[in-house]
C-alpha positions in Angstrom: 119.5 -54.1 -58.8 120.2 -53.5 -62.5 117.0 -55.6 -64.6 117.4 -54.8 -67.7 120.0 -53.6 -70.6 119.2 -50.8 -73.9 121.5 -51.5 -76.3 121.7 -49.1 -79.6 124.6 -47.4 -81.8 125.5 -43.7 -81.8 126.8 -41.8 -84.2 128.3 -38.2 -82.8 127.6 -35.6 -84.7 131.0 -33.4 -85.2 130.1 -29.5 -85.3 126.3 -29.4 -83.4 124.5 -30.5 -80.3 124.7 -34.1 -79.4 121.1 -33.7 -79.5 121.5 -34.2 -83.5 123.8 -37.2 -82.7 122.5 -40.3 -84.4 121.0 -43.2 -83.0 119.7 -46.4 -84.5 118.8 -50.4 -83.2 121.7 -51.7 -85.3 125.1 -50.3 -86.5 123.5 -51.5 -90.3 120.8 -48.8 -89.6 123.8 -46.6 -88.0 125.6 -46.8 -91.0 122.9 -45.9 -93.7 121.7 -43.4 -91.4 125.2 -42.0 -91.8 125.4 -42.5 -95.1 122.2 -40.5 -95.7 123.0 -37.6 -93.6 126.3 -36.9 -95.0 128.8 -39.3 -93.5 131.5 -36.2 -93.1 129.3 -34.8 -90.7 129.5 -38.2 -88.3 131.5 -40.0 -86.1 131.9 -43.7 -86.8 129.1 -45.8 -85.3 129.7 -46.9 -81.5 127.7 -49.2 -79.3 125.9 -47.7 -76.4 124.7 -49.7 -73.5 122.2 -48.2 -70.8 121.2 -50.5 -67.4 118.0 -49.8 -66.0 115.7 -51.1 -63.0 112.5 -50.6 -64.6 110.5 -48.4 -67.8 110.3 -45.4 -64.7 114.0 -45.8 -64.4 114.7 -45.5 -68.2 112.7 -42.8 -68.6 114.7 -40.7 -65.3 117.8 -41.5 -67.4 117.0 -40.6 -70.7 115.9 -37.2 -69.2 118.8 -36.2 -67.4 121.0 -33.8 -68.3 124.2 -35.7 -69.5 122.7 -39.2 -70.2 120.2 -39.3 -72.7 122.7 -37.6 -75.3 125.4 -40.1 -74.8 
């Protein structure tokens, strides 16, 4: 039973680990984020949502391997 949704905007980074991919509330804060870091280094913002059961739940997801880098 799916409780709750995290919604936020990536921004894939092009020649590193998605681990350097940018992430922000808002695709405004996406953008300047961008913008700042060197917007030829980035992927144009995209909205990420993530459905959890509870804060124990998130927390399993944003630790696994694949997910928490999406």
């Amino acid at each position: 039973m799916i409780m709750a949704k995290l919604v936020y905007w990536i921004c894939d980074v092009r020649d590193d680990s998605k681990a350097y991919n940018i992430r922000a509330r808002t695709k405004k804060e996406a953008v300047r984020k961008r913008a700042q870091y060197g917007a030829e280094n980035y992927d144009e913002p995209r909205k990420h949502e993530l459905d959890y059961r509870d804060a124990f739940d998130l927390m399993t997801v944003c630790l696994s391997e694949a997910r928490g880098y999406e």
